[in-house]
C-alpha positions, 0 to 999 in steps of 0.5 A: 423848565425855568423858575417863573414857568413853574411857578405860573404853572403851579398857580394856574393850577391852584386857581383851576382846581379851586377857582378864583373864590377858592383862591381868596378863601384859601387865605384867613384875612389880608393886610391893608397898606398904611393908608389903610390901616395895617390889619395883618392875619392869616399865613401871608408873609408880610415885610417892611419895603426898605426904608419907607415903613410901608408893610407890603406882601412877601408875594406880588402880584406882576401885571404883565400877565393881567392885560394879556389878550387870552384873559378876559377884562372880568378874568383880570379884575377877579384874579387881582381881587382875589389876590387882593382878598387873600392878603397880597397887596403888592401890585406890580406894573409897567407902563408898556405892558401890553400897551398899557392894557395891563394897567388898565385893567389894574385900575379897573381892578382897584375900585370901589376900594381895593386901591386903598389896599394895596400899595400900588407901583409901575415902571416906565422906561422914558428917558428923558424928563419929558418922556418920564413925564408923560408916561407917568401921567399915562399910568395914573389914568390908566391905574384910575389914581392920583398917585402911585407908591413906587415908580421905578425905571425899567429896564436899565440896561445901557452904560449911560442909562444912569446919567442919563436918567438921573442927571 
């Protein structure tokens, strides 16, 4: 069994057994990023992301799983605010996940006010300024935000993929 199947099974599992209220409640508090104010409590774990003073959760929360088509929209929105409300405010995306689906219910998931909660990245794989462009522009209306805190290039996999990218 490899790492990422056991750890999937081991949360599927906690959020069976207590539900997604459950989840929520087996935190005490959460942590806002700084745009919203740097309220840490509770047992999660929090660090400081490189060199940008942001405060974000030791877990993440990745977005593939969210658009996948065996969970529903309103299962998708209450998982993320439920890890919202338990402290993670590490929102992990991509910009083909799902065909963008896994955006998409992201963004539907950040409002009335969960956006200002976290601190809210994806990744896209264009590799041209063009393409980059355009995709980054795809997943700020996907994620219904005028910004995101991190963009970062998927899949860097190619010998000339750094020329390319970063010319």
């Amino acid at each position: 069994m490899h790492r990422r199947e056991f750890l999937r099974g081991v949360v599927l599992a906690g959020i069976a057994a207590r539900g997604a209220r459950g989840l929520a409640g087996s935190f005490a508090g959460g942590m806002q990023s700084s745009a919203g104010g740097n309220k840490e409590r509770g047992p999660m774990i929090y660090r400081t992301l490189g060199r940008t003073g942001e405060r974000v959760s030791a877990i993440g929360m990745g977005g593939f799983h969210i658009g996948q088509p065996k969970l529903s929209d309103d299962d998708s929105i209450r998982l993320i605010r439920a890890a919202v409300d338990g402290g993670i405010n590490f929102m992990d995306n991509s910009w083909d996940y799902n065909k963008g689906q896994s955006e998409v219910r992201m963004g539907k998931a950040l409002k009335d006010g969960y956006r200002q909660k976290v601190f809210l990245m994806t990744k896209l794989d264009g590799r041209t300024k063009e393409e980059a462009t355009k995709q980054i522009n795809e997943s700020l209306q996907r994620l219904q935000t005028d910004h995101l805190d991190l963009i970062q290039h998927h899949e860097i996999i190619r010998f000339d993929d750094p020329d390319r990218i970063f010319a």
